[in-house]
C-alpha positions as CSV (number, residue, x, y, z in Angstrom):
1,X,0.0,0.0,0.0
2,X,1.2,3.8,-1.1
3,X,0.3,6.5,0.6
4,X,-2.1,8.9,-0.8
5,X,-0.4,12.0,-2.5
6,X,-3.1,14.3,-1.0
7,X,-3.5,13.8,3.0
8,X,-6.6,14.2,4.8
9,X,-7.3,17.3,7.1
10,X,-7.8,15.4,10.5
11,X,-4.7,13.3,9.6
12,X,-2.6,16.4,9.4
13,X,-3.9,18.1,12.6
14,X,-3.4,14.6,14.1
15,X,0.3,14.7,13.0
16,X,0.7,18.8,13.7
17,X,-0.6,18.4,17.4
18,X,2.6,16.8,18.1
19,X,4.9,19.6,17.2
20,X,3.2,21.1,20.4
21,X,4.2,18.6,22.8
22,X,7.9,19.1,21.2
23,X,7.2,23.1,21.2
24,X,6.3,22.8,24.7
25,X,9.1,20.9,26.1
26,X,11.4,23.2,24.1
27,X,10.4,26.0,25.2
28,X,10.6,25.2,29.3
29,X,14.0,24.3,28.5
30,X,15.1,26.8,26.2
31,X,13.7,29.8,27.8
32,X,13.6,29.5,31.6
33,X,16.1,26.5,32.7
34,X,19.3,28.6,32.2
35,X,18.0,31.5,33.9
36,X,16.2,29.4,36.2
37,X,20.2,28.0,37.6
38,X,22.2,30.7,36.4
39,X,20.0,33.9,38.4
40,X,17.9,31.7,40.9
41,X,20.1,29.1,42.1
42,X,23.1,31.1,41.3
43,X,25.2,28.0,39.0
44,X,27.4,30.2,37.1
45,X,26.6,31.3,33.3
46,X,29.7,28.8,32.0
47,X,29.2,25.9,34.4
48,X,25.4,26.3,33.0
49,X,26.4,26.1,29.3
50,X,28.7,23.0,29.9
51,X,26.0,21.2,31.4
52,X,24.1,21.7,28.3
53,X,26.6,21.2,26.0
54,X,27.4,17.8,27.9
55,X,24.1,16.9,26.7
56,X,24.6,17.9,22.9
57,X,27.0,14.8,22.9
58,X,24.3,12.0,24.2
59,X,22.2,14.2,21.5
60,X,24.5,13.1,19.1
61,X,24.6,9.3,19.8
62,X,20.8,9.3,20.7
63,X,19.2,10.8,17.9
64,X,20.6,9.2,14.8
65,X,20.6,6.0,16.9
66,X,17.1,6.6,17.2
67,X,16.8,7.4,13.4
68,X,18.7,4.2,12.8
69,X,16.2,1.8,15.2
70,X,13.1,3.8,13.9
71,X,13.5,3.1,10.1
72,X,14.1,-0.8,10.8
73,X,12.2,-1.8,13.6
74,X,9.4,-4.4,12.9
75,X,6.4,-4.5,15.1
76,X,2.3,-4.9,14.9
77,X,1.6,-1.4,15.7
78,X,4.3,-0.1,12.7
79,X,8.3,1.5,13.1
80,X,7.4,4.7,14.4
81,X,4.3,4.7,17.1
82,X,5.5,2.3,19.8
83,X,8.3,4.9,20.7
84,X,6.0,7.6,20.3
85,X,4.1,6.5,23.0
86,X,6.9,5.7,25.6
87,X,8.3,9.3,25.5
88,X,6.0,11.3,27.8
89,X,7.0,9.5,30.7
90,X,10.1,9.9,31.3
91,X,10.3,13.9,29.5
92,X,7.7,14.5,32.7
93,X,9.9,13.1,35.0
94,X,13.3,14.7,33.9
95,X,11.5,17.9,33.7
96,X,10.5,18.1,37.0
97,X,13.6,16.7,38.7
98,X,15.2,19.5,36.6
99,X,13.0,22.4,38.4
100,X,13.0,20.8,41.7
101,X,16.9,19.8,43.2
102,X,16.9,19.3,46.3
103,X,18.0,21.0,49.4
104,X,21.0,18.3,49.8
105,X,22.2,20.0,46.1
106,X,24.2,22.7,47.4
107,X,27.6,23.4,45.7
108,X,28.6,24.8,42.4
109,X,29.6,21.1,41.3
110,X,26.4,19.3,42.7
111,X,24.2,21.7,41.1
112,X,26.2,21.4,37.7
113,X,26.0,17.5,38.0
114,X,22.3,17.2,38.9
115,X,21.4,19.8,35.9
116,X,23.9,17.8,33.4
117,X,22.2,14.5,34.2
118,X,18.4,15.5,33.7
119,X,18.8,17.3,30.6
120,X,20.8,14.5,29.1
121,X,17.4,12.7,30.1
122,X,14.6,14.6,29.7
123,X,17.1,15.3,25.7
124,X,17.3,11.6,25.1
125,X,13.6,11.1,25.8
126,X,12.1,13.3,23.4
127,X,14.1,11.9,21.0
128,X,12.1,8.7,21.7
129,X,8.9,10.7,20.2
130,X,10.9,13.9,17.7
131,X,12.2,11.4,15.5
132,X,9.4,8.7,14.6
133,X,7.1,11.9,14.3
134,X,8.9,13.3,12.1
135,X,9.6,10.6,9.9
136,X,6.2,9.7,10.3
137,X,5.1,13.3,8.9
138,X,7.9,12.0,5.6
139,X,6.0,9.3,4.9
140,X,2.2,10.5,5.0
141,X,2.7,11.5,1.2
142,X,5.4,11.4,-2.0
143,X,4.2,14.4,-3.6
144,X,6.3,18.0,-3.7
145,X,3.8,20.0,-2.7
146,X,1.5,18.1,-0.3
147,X,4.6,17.5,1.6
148,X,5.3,21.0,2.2
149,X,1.6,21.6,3.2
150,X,2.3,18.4,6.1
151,X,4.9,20.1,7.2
152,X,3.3,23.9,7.3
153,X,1.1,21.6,10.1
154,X,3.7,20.5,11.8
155,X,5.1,23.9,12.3
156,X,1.9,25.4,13.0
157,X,1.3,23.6,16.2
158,X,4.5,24.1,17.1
159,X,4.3,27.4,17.7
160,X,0.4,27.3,18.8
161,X,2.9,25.4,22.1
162,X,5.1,28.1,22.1
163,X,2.4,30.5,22.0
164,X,0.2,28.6,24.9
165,X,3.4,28.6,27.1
166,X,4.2,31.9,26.5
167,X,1.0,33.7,27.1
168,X,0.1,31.3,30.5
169,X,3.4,32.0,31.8
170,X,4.3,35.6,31.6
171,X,1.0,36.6,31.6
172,X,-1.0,34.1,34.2
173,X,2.3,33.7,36.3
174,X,4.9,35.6,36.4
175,X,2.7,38.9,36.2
176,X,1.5,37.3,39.6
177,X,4.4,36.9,41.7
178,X,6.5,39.4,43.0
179,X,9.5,39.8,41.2
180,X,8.2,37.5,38.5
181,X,10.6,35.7,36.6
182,X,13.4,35.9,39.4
183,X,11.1,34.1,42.2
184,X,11.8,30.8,42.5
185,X,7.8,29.9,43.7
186,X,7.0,30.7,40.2
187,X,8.0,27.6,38.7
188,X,6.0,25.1,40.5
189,X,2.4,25.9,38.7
190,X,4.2,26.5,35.3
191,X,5.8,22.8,35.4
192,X,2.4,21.8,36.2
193,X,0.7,22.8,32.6
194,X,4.1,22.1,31.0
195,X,3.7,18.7,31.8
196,X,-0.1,18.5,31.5
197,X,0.1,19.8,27.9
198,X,3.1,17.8,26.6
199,X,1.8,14.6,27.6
200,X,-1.6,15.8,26.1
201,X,0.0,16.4,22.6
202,X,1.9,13.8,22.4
203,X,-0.2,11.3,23.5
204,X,-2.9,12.7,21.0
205,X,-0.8,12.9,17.9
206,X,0.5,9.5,18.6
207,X,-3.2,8.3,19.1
208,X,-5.4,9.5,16.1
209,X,-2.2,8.9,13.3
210,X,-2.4,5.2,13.8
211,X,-4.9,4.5,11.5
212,X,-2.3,5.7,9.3
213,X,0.4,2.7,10.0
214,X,-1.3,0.6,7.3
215,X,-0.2,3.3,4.9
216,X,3.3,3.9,6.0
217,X,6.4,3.0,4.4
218,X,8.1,-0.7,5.2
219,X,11.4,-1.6,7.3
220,X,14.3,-2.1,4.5
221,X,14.2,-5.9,3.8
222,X,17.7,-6.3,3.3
223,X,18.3,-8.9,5.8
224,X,19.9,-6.8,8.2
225,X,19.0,-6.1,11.7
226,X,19.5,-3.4,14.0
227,X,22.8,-2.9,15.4
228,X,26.0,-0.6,15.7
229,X,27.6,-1.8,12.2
230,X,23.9,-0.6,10.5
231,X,24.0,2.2,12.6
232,X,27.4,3.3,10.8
233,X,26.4,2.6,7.4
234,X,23.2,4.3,7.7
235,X,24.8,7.0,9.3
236,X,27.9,7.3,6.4
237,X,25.2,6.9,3.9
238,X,23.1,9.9,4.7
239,X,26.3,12.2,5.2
240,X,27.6,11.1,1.6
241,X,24.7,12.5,0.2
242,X,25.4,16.1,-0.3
243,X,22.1,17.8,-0.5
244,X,21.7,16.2,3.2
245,X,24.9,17.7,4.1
246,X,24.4,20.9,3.2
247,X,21.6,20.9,4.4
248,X,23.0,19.4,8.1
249,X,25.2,22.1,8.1
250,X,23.2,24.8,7.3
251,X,21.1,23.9,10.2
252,X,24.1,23.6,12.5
253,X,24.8,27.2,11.9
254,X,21.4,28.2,12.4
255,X,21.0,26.5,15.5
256,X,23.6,28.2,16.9
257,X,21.8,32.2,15.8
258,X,18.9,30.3,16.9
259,X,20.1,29.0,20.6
260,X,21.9,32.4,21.0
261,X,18.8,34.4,21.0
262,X,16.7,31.9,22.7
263,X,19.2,31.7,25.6
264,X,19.5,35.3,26.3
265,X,15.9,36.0,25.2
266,X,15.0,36.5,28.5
267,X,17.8,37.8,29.7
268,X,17.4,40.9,27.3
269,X,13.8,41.3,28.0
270,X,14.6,41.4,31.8
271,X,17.5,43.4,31.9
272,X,18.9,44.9,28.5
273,X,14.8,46.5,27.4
274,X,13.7,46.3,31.5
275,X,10.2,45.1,30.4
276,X,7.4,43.9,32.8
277,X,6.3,40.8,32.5
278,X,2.9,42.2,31.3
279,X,5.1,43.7,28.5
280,X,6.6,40.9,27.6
281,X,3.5,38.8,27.1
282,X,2.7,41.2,24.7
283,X,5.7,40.5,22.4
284,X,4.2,36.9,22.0
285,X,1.9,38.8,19.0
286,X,5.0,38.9,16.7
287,X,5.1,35.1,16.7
288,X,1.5,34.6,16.0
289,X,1.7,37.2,12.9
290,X,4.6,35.4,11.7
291,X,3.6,31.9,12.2
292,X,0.3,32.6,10.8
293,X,2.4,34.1,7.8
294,X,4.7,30.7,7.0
295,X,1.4,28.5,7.6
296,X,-0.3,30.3,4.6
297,X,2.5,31.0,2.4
298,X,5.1,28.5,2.8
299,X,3.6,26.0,0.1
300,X,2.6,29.2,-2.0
301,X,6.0,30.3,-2.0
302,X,7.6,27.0,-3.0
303,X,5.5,26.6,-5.8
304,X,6.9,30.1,-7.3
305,X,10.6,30.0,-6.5
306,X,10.8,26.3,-5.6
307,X,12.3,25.1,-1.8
308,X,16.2,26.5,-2.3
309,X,16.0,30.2,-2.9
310,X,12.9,30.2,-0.2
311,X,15.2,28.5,2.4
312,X,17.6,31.0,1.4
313,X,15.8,34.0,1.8
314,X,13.9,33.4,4.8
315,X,17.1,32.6,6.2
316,X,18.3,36.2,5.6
317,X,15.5,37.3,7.2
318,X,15.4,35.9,10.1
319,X,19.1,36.3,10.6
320,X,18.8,40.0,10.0
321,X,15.2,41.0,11.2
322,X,15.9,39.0,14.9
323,X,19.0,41.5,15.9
324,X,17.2,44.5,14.3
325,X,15.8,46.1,17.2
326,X,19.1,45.1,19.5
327,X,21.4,46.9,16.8
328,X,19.0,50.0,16.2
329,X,19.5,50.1,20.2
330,X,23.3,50.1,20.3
331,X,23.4,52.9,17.7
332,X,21.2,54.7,19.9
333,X,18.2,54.4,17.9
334,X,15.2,52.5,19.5
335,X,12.5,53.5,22.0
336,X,12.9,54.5,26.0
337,X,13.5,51.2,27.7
338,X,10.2,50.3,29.3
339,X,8.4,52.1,27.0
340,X,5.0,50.9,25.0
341,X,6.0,52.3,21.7
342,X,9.4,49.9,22.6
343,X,7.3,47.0,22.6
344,X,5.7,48.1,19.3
345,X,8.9,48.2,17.5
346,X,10.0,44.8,18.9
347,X,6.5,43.3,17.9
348,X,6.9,45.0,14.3
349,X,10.3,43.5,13.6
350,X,9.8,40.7,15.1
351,X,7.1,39.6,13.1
352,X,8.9,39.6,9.7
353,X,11.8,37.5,11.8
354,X,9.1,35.3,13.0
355,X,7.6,34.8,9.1
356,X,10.6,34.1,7.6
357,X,11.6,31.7,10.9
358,X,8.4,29.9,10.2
359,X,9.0,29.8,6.1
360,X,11.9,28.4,6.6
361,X,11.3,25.7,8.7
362,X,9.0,24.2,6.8
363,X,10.9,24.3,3.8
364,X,14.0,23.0,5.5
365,X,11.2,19.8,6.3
366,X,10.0,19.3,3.8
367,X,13.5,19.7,2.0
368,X,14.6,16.5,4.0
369,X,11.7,14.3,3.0
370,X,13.2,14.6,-0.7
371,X,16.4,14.0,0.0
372,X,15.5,10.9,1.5
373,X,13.3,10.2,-2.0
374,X,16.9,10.6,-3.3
375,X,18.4,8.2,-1.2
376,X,16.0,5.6,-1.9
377,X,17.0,6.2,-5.6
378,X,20.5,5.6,-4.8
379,X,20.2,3.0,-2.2
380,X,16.9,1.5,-2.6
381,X,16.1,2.0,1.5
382,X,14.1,4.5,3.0
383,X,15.4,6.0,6.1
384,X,13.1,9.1,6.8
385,X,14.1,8.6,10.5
386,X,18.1,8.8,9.6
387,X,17.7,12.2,7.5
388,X,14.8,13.5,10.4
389,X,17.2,12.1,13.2
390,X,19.4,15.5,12.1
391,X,16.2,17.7,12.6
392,X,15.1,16.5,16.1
393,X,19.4,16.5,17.0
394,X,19.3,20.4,15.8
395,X,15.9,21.0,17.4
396,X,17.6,20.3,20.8
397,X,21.2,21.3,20.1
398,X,20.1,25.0,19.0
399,X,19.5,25.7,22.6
400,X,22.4,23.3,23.7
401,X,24.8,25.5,21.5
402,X,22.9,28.6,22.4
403,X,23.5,28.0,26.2
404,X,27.1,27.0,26.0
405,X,27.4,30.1,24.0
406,X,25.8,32.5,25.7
407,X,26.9,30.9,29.0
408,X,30.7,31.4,28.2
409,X,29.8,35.0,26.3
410,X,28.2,35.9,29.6
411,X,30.8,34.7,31.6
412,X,33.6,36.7,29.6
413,X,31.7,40.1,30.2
414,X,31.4,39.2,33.6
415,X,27.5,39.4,33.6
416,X,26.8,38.1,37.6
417,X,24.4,35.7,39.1
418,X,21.0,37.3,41.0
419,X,21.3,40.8,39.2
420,X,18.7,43.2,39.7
421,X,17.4,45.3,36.8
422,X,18.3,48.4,36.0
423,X,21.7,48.2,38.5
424,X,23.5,47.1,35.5
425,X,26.0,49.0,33.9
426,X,25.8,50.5,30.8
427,X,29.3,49.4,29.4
428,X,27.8,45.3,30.6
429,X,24.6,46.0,29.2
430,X,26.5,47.3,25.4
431,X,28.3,44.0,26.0
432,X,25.2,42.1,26.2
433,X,23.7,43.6,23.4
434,X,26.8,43.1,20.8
435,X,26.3,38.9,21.6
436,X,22.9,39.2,20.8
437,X,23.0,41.6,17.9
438,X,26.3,41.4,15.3
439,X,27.4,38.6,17.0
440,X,24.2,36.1,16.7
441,X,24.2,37.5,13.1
442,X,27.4,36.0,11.9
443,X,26.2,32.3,11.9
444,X,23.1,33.3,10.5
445,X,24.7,34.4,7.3
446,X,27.3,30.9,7.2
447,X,23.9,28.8,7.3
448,X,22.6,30.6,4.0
449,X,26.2,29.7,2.2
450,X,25.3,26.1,2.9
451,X,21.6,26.6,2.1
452,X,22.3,28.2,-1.3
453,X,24.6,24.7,-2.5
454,X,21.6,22.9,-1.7
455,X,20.6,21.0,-5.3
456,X,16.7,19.6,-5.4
457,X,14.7,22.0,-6.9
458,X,10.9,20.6,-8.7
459,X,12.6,19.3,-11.5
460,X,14.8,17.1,-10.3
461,X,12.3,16.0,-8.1
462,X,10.1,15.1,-10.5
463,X,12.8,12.9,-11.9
464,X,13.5,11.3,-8.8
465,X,9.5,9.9,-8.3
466,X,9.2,9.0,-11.9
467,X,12.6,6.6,-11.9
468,X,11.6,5.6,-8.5
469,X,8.1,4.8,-10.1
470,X,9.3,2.8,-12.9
471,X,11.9,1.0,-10.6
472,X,9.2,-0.3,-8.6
473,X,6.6,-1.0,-11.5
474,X,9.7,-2.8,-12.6
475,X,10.6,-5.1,-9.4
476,X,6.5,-5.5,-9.4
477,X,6.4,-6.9,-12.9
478,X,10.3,-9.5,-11.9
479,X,7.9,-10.6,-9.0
480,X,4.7,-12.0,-11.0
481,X,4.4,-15.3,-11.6
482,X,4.9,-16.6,-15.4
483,X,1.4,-17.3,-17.0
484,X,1.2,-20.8,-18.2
């Protein structure tokens, strides 16, 4: 059985919903546990970064391991939903181990070790749901565009995630305690619909996409079972593809503009613009504006300039419209800190970063999904969870680069622990805003060199699925029996 090239509307939702479980668990970690240990529990900003960066390394050995056993293992309920539904217990756990040490966790080094082991857990067990799900999103259709429009999904409700933990938690939360982000009581209800959402989403998604399982593409039947040496030379195999390492690489330099900004996100709200925490659940409207942006015109866009010079563009975009407001303010140029028309201006750049963020994204997706048509050209195997393996390893390392980076770059400027707003000085805050200005910048602009050698545009494409059709029609016809 082939899947159909145009996929039904419940099956995408069912397949997008998942992003927000991902979204969800991203964002706790990317936006509060670093400035949860670095100004609450006082773990210095490079002790903080290493911990993180620690993890990037099980991230590496997880994830394409993960890719590997996904794409070969054999059961009644398909390759990619029995892992899908063992993640959400053990992400709960990790994250609340990771918002609650306790009292006996007192120096530097205990602190460090107790954060290093729980993100390498709560890492390694959304891998155990990223990478079947994406894969999963791979195989729900063959065709160009419907792929991109599975994808748009998927990126959708990733962002709905961010957006429902961003508005409950600076609005609903930390507008309610006293000294709002920097009280440690604050955590304990947002944990609470963390975990309640995540394992809502996940569990979902995983649910109402099995009917699907029937439809899904088959374990390679090549005689070979799971195990290190097929790790290897599934592993060498995708990397000798060069559209897949171009791509890799353009996403490594993007997740580290990406983790930057992430990582210091709050930091620059909190200290470099001195919002309130009503204030800053107001800049959530720039993500919904761009989001809603990339769901609609993604696919649009890719039909008139094809995937490359869209992942290209957006890519400039978002490297250049995401520092905007941070360099107009070191020449001097933005809005009072604390000020409305402030927030306006982040909101207005913020929005185009956000589009082209979103844009890109998908396009990156739904990029991957033909390369791996490619590789089953070349080597006869589909291994969506190999080539998406890189995705869910980025996903997590763009905040695992971003912290070691801004952990060190805070460190170097000699940023402290438990600082109060506005007792800063202005040569520290300059500081702060040259890493997440020019400097973020910089990879931004090596991920679009990689981007732009990219080399599967429509037509070559459309190549691909019509040799991969006659193969098949060919192995079909070898395999009927001789008429008497």
């Amino acid at each position: 059985m082939h899947p159909p090239e145009t996929v039904l509307m419940r099956t995408k939702l069912a397949f997008g919903i998942g992003a927000s479980g991902e979204a969800g668990t991203l964002w706790m970690f990317n936006a509060l546990t670093f400035f949860f240990y670095n100004q609450i529990l006082g773990l210095p900003a490079d002790l903080a970064g290493m911990a993180v960066f620690i993890a990037i390394v099980f991230d590496a050995i997880t994830d394409p391991v993960m890719g590997s056993i996904s794409d070969r293992f054999r059961s009644k309920y398909g390759r990619r939903h029995p892992f899908m539904f063992a993640a959400p217990g053990p992400i709960l756990i990790a994250l609340f181990f990771i918002f609650n040490p306790p009292d006996t966790v007192e120096t530097d080094f205990q602190l460090f070790a107790w954060y290093t082991f729980f993100t390498v857990i709560l890492r390694s067990s959304l891998t155990l749901f990223t990478v079947p799900h994406l894969a999963l999103g791979a195989e729900l259709s063959d065709d160009y565009d419907e792929r991109s429009k599975v994808m748009s999904y998927n990126t959708l409700f990733g962002y709905v995630g961010v957006v429902f933990m961003h508005v409950f938690v600076w609005f609903f939360i930390f507008d309610k305690f006293e000294g709002g982000q920097r009280n440690i009581d604050a955590y304990t209800p947002i944990v609470i619909y963390a975990s309640v959402l995540i394992a809502f989403c996940i569990l979902a998604s995983t649910w109402f996409t099995k009917d699907q399982i029937p439809f899904l593409k088959k374990p390679p039947d090549d005689g070979e079972r799971i195990g290190f040496v097929r790790l290897i030379k599934d592993m060498v195999g995708a990397i000798s593809n060069k559209n897949y390492l171009n791509l890799l690489l353009g996403l490594f330099f993007l997740s580290v503009l990406i983790g930057t900004h992430e990582t210091l996100s709050i930091y620059m709200v909190t200290f470099f613009w001195e919002l309130t925490p009503y204030q800053i659940g107001f800049l959530i409207i720039s993500n919904i504006i761009g989001y809603a942006l990339g769901f609609i015109l993604a696919a649009r866009l890719h039909r008139r300039f094809d995937k490359k010079a869209t992942i290209v563009a957006t890519c400039l975009l978002l490297t250049f419209f995401w520092s905007a407001a941070v360099n107009l303010r070191l020449l001097d140029l933005a809005p009072a800190n604390s000020s409305w028309e402030l927030v306006l201006l982040i909101i207005c750049l913020g929005s185009v970063s956000s589009a082209g963020g979103s844009i890109l994204h998908i396009s990156v997706m739904s990029a991957l999904a033909d390369v791996a048509d490619e590789n089953e050209l070349k080597t006869g195997m589909r291994q969506e969870g190999i080539y998406y393996s890189a995705r869910a390893f980025f996903g997590k390392a763009s905040n695992g680069v971003g912290h070691l980076v801004a952990g060190f770059a805070l460190k170097y400027i000699g940023f402290p622990e438990n600082a109060i707003p506005s007792q800063l000085s202005d040569d520290l805050l300059f500081n702060l805003g040259i890493i997440d200005g020019p400097f973020a910048m910089i990879w931004g602009f090596v991920a679009i060199i990689f981007y732009y050698r990219y080399g599967i545009n429509r037509k070559y494409h459309s190549q691909i699925q019509e040799q991969l059709r006659l193969k098949k029609s060919a192995q079909s016809s070898s395999n009927q029996p001789e008429s008497v």
